[in-house]
RODO-2510 file (C-alpha; in nm, 4 decimals, decimal comma):
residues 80
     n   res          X          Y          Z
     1     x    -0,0744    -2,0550     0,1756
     2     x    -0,2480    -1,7192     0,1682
     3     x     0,0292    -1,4491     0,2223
     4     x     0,0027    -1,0347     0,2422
     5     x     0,2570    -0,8982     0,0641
     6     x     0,3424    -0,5165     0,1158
     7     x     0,4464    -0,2879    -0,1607
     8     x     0,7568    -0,2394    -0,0162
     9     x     0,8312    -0,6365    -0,0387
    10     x     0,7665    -0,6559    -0,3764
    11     x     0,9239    -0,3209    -0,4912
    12     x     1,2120    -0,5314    -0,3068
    13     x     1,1443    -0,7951    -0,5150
    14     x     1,1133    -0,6640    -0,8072
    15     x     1,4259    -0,3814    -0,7799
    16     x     1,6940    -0,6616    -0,8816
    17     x     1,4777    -0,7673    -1,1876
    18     x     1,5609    -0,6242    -1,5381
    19     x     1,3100    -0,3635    -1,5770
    20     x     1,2044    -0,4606    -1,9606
    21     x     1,1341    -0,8079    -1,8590
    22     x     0,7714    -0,8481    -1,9132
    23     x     0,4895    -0,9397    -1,6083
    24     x     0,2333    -1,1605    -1,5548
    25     x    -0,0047    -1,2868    -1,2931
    26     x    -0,0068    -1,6431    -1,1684
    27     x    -0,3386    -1,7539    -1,1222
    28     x    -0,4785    -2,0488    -0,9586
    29     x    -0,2582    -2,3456    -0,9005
    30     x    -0,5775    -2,6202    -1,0341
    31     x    -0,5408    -2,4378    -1,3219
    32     x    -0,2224    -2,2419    -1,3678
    33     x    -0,2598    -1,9776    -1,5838
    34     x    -0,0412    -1,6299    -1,6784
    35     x    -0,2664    -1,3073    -1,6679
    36     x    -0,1564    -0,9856    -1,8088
    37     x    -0,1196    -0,6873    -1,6017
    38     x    -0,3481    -0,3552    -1,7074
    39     x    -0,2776    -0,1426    -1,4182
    40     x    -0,2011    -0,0499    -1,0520
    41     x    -0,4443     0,1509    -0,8278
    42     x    -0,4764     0,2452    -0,4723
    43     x    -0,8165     0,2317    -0,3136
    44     x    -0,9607     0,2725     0,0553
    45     x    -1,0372    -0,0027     0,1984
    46     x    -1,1864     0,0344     0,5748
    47     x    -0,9072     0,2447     0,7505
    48     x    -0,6673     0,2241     0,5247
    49     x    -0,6025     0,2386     0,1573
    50     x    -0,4745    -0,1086    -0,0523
    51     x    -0,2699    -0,1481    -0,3777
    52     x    -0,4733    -0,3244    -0,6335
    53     x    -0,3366    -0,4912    -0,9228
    54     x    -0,5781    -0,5484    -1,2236
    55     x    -0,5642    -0,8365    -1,4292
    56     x    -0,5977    -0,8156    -1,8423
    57     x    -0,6945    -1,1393    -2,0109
    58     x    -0,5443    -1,4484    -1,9981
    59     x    -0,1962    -1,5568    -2,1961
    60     x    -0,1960    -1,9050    -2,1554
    61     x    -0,0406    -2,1869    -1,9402
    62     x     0,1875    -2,0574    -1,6490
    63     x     0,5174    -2,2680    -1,8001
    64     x     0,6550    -2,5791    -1,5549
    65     x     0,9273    -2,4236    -1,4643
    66     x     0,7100    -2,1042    -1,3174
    67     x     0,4884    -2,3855    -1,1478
    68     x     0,7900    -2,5144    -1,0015
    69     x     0,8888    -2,2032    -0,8474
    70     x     0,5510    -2,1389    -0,7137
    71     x     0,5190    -2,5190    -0,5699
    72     x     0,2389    -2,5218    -0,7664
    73     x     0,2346    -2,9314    -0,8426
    74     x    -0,0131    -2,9209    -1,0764
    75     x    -0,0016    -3,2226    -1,3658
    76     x    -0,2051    -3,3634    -1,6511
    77     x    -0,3585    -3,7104    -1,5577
    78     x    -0,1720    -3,9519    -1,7611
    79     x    -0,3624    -4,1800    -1,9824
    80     x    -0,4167    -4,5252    -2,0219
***
């Protein structure tokens, strides 16, 4: 599941999105939460440098229908 994404594929990504829209972070499909975004920084890493993007607190549940998209089929157990 683990895929690099370059900053040009998600400045693609991103370019046909309305820019006021707000962004989060999905984190974790066993436990799908939405993280704010603080910032973006560029740091050296071996050779080369990397994009970074920092996380700021936690906003609650990622919604179903972001789970969905993600293929994230996480579920409460149902009860008795």
């Amino acid at each position: 599941m683990s895929r690099t994404l370059t900053v040009g594929q998600l400045v693609h990504q991103l370019q046909t999105l309305d820019p006021d829209q707000p962004v989060f972070l999905a984190i974790n499909p066993d436990w799908p939460f939405a993280h704010g975004i603080s910032q973006v920084v560029t740091a050296a890493d071996g050779p080369s440098n990397v994009v970074y993007i920092a996380e700021n607190g936690q906003e609650g549940y990622l919604p179903t229908t972001a789970r969905a998209e993600l293929d994230w089929s996480w579920s409460l157990p149902e009860g008795p």
